[in-house]
C-alpha positions in Angstrom: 22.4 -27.8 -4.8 21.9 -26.0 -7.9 18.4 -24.8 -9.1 17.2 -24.9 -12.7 15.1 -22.3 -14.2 13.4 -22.0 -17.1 13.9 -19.1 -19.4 10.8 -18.7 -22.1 10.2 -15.6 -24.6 13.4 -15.3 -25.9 13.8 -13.0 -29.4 14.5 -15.2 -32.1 18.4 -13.2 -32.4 19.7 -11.7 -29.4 23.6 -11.3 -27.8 24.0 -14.0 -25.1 26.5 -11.6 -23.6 23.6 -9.5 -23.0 21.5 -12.1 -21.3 24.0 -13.1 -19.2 25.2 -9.7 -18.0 21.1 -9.3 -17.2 21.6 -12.2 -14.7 25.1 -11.9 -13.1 23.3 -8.0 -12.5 21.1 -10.0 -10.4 23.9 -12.1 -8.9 26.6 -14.3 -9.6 26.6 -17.8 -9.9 24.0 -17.8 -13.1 24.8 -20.1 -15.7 22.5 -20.0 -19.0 22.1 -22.0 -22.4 19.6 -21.7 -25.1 17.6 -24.4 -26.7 18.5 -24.1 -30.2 17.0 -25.6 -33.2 19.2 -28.9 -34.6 18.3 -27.8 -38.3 18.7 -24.1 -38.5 20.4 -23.2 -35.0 18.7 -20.3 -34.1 16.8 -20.2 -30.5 14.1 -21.8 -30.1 12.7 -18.7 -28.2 13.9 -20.7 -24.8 16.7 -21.8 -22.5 17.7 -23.1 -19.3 19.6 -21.5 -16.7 21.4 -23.0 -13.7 21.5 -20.8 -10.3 24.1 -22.1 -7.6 21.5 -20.8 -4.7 17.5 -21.1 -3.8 17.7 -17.7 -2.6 19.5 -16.4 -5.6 16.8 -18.2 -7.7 13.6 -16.7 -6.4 15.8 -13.1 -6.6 16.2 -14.0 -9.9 12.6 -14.6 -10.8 11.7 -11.4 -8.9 13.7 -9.6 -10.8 13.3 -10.6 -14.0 10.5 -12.3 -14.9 8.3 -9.9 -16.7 11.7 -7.5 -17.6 11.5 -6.5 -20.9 14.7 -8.2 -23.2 14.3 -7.6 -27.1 11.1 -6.4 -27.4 10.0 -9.6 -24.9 9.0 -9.9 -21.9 10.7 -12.7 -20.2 8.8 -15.4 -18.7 11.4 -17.1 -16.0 10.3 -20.0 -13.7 11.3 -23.0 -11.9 11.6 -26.2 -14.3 10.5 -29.1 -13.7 13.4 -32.2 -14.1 12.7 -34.2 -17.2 13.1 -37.6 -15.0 10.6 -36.5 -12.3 7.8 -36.8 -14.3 6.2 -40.1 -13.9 6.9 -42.6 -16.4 9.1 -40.4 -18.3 11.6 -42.0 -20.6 14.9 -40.5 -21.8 15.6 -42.6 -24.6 13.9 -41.6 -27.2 14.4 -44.0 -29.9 11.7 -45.7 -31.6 10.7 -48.8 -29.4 13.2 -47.8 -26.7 10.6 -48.1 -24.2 9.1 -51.0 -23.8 7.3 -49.8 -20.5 3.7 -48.1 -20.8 3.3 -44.8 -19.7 0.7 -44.7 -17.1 -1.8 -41.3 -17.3 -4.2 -40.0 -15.2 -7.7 -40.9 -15.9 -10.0 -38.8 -17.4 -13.6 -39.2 -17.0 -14.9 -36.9 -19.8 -16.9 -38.7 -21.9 -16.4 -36.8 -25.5 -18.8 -39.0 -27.5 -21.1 -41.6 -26.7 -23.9 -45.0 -28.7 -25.2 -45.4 -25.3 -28.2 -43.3 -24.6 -28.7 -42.4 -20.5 -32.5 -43.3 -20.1 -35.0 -40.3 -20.6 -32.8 -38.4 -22.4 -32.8 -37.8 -26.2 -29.9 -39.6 -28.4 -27.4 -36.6 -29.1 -26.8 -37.9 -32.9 -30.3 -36.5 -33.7 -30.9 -33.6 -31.1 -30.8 -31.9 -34.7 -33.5 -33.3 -36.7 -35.5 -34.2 -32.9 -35.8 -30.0 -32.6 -36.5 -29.9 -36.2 -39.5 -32.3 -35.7 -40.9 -30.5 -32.2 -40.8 -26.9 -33.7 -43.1 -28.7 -36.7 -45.3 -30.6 -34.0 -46.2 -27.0 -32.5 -46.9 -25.5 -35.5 -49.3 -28.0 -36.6 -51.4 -27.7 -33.6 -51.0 -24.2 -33.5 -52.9 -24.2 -36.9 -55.6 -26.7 -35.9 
């Protein structure tokens, strides 16, 4: 079973014969392709890469992550399959998907009307300091 690896911090114009000679130095069996960009086709500044063995994966990340490549240092990790991710759709036409997308809940609470009892309404913590700091100094005067 192949492994795929993601292959981040690319320079914007570099040889691919280079890249791929940096990897078959590590092994053969290494397989890479850029992300370009549909408009202009440069690189996006990333690209995939598809190792034939685990083992020659993680040699591959211990090799090269961090190795300098352009004046980058390249970041190379495991990727994540686009379909294992939970509710993930691969057509992306508008109104393809007619399923919702389920996400984790999140309990922050960004900006509340409801006031917790004994506690001050946040939309005027403001203008309630403003008020305290001239309630001392008017008994500080009497």
């Amino acid at each position: 079973m192949s492994v795929r690896l993601y292959v981040g911090n690319l320079p914007q114009s570099f040889d691919d014969k280079e890249l791929t000679a940096l990897f078959t130095s590590v092994g053969e069996g290494v397989r890479f392709k850029t992300v370009q960009d549909r408009e202009t086709g440069a690189c996006r500044g990333f690209g995939f890469a598809n190792v034939d063995d685990e083992k020659l994966a993680d040699l591959v990340i211990e090799q090269l992550n961090g190795r300098d490549f352009g004046g980058n240092s390249l970041r190379i990790e495991r990727s994540e399959r686009r379909d294992s991710r939970a509710g993930a759709s691969t057509d992306r036409r508008p109104g393809a998907s007619t399923a919702t997308v389920s996400r984790k809940a999140v309990n922050k609470v960004v900006h509340s009307d409801t006031i917790s009892e004994g506690a001050p309404d946040p939309r005027w913590a403001g203008e309630l300091a403003k008020l305290k700091s001239l309630l001392a100094n008017q008994t500080a005067a009497v």
